[in-house]
C-alpha positions in Angstrom: 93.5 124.4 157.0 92.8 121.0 155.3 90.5 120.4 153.1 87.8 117.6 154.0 88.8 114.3 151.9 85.9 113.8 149.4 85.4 109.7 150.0 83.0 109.2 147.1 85.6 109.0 145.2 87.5 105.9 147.3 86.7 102.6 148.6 88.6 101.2 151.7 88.8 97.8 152.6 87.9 96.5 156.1 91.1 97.4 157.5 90.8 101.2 156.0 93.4 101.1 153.5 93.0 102.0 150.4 91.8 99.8 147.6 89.8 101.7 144.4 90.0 105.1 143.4 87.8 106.6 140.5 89.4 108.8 138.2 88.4 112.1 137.8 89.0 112.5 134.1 87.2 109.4 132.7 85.4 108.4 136.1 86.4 105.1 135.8 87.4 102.8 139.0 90.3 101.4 139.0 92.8 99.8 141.7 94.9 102.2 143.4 98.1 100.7 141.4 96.8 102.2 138.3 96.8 105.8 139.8 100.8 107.5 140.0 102.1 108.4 143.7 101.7 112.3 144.8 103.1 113.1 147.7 100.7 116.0 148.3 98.1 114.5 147.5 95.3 113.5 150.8 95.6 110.0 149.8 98.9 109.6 148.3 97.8 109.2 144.7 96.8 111.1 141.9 93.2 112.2 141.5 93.6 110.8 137.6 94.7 106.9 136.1 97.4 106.7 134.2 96.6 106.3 131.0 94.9 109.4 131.2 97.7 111.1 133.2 99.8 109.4 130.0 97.7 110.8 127.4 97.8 114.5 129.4 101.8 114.1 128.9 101.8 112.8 125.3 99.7 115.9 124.3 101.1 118.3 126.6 104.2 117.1 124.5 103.2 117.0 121.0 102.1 120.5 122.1 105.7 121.7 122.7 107.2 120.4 120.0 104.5 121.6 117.4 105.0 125.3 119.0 108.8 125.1 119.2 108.9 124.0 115.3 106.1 125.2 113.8 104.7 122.6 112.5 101.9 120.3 113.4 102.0 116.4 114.3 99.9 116.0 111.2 101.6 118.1 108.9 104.2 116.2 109.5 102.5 112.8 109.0 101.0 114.0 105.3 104.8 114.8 104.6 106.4 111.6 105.5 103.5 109.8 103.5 104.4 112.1 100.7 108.4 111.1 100.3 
């Protein structure tokens, strides 16, 4: 069963294609073309821009690394500044 596409969120044009989506992390409207392709997404799109979706990844990242090492992003900033 499908779930019932929320349109609040999306503006169409006269020709009901898809023109403006508003993001859902910083619910900001942008142009679809600033929103990445997802294939399972209702619209094709999704539901966050990308620089949010890039910021997500950068931290999700920086995440990873810090855990696999040990060691913080900063720690290793006040390290660098140190040498």
């Amino acid at each position: 069963m499908s779930k019932p596409i929320d349109n609040s969120i999306r503006k169409y044009d006269s020709k009901n294609n898809l023109i403006e989506k508003c993001c859902k992390k910083c619910n900001s409207w942008f142009d679809v073309s600033n929103f990445f392709r997802q294939s399972t997404s209702v619209d094709g799109y999704l539901n966050i821009c990308k620089p949010c979706q890039k910021g997500k990844m950068k931290k999700q990242y920086q995440d990873k690394v810090e855990k696999k090492k040990g060691i913080s992003q900063s720690d290793l900033d006040e390290y660098f500044k140190t040498q």
